[in-house]
C-alpha positions, 0 to 999 in steps of 0.5 A: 686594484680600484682605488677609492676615495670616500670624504665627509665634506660638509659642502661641496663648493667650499671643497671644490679646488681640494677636491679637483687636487686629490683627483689630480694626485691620486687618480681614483676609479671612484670617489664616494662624497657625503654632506654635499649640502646640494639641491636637487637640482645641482650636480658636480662636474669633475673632469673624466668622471660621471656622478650619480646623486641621491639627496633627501629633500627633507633634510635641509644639509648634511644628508646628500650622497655624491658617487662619482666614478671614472667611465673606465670603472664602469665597464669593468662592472 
């Protein structure tokens, strides 16, 4: 079974630390994040997975996708 989890963050750094404790607690394959809030040149790092962005540069917040998933998921596809 893949586990997942999806969260509507409203900005990413200030959900950082929450974030890192879920991961560690429930050791998702994937996680889908909303409202990251981030530029197009930033990207996330959480440790043991690989992310993948689509933001809308027109939008000036709350319209960036963040998936992030475990490389084993990956393999799996």
């Amino acid at each position: 079974m893949v586990s997942i989890i999806q969260w509507i963050l409203n900005g990413f750094l200030k959900k950082q630390e929450e974030l890192k404790l879920i991961v560690q607690n429930h050791d998702p394959q994937i996680i889908c994040l909303k409202e990251t809030n981030f530029n197009d040149n930033f990207a996330t790092h959480l440790k043991n997975y690989e992310g993948f962005s689509k933001n809308r540069r027109a939008s000036k917040r709350a319209s960036n996708i963040r998936k992030i998933e475990h490389p084993n998921q990956r393999d799996k596809k």
